[in-house]
N, C-alpha and C positions, 0 to 999 in steps of 0.2 A: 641464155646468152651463149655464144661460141664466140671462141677466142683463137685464135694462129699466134703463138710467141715465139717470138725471134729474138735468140740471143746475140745482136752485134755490136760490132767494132765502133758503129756510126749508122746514123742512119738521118733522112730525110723526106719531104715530101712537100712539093711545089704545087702552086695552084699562078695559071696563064703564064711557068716562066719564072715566078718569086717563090721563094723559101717563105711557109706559111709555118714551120714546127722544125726543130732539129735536134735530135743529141748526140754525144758522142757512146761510151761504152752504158750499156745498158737493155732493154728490150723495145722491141717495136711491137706493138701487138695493134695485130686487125682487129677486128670489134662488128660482131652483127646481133641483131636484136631480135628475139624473137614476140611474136604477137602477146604472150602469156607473162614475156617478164616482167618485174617489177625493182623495188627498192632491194629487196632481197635480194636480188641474184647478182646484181649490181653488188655490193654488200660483200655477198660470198667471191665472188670471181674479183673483185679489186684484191682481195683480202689475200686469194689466193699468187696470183699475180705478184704482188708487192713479194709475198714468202718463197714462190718455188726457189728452191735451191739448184740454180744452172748455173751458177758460176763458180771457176775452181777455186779449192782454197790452198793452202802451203804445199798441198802433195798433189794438186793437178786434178784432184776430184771434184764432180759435180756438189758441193757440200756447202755453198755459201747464196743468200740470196739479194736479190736488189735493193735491198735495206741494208742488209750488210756489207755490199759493195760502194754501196752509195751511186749508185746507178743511173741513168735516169730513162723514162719513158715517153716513149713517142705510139700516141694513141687515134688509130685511124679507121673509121667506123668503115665497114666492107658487108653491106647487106650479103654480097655474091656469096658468103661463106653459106648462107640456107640456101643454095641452088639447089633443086633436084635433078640431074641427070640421069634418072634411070629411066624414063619414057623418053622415044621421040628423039630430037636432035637439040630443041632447043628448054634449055635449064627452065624450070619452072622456080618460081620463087614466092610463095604463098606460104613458104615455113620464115621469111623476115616479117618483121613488124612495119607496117605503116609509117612515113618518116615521122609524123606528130607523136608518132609514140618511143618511134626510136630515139631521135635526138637529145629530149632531154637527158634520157637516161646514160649516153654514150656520153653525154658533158657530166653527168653528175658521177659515173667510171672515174673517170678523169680526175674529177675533184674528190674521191675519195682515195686517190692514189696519191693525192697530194696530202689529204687529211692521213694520212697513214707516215708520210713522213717521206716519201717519194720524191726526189728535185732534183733536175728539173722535169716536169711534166708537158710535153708539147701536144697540140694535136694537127689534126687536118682542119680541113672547112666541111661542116657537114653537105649532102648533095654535088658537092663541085667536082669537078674532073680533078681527079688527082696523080699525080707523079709522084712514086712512093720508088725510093732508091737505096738501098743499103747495104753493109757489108757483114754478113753472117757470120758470124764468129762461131766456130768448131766446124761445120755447120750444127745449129743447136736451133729445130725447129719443133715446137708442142700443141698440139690441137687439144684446149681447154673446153667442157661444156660443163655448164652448170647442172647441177642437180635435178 
């Protein structure tokens, strides 16, 4: 799994027009699957997610995490993170998983974010066109991949 987190202000992300997920201060993380993952990785990168420490604590340091802030997350599955751009013009994408394989597992992220103590938890719509809007806080952005 590969992860993009974004520490913001607020963030959102509309499907036709309507607000489908929203939070205010906490992380927004993209979410792509790859063909290999599983329960595990899923497992490790909620786990990790929930813990990084990007937000400051009394003295303005990176030293507190979205558990400890109380946070909350908005979770928006982005096959495009496995693009390959290094042949040709246009991205190959044969490092994402299948959507029957991806979806569950981006819902069950989700629900371990929540089973972790995470709230509120938002997502996208899996497949859909999406409008992803948000305000970056520091800017604080981290590209996660699982083991």
């Amino acid at each position: 799994m590969r992860a993009v987190v974004q520490r913001v202000s607020e963030a959102a992300v509309r499907v036709d027009g309507e607000v489908v997920g929203a939070i205010g201060p906490g992380l927004l993380v993209l979410l792509a699957v790859a063909p290999e993952d599983g329960e595990a990785q899923v497992r490790w990168l909620a786990d990790k997610v929930a813990n990084l420490r990007v937000h400051a604590d009394g003295q303005g340091r990176m030293n507190r995490s979205l558990l400890d802030v109380g946070g909350g997350a908005l979770v928006v599955s982005q096959f495009t993170l496995y693009g390959d751009c290094r042949r040709g013009r246009r991205p190959s994408f044969v490092g994402a998983a299948r959507p029957e394989h991806a979806e569950p597992l981006v819902t069950r992220f989700a629900a371990r974010l929540r089973d972790l103590g995470v709230a509120p938890v938002e997502t996208g719509v899996f497949g859909a066109h999406m409008a992803v809007s948000l305000v970056n806080d520091g800017p604080v952005t981290l590209v996660v991949d699982t083991p």
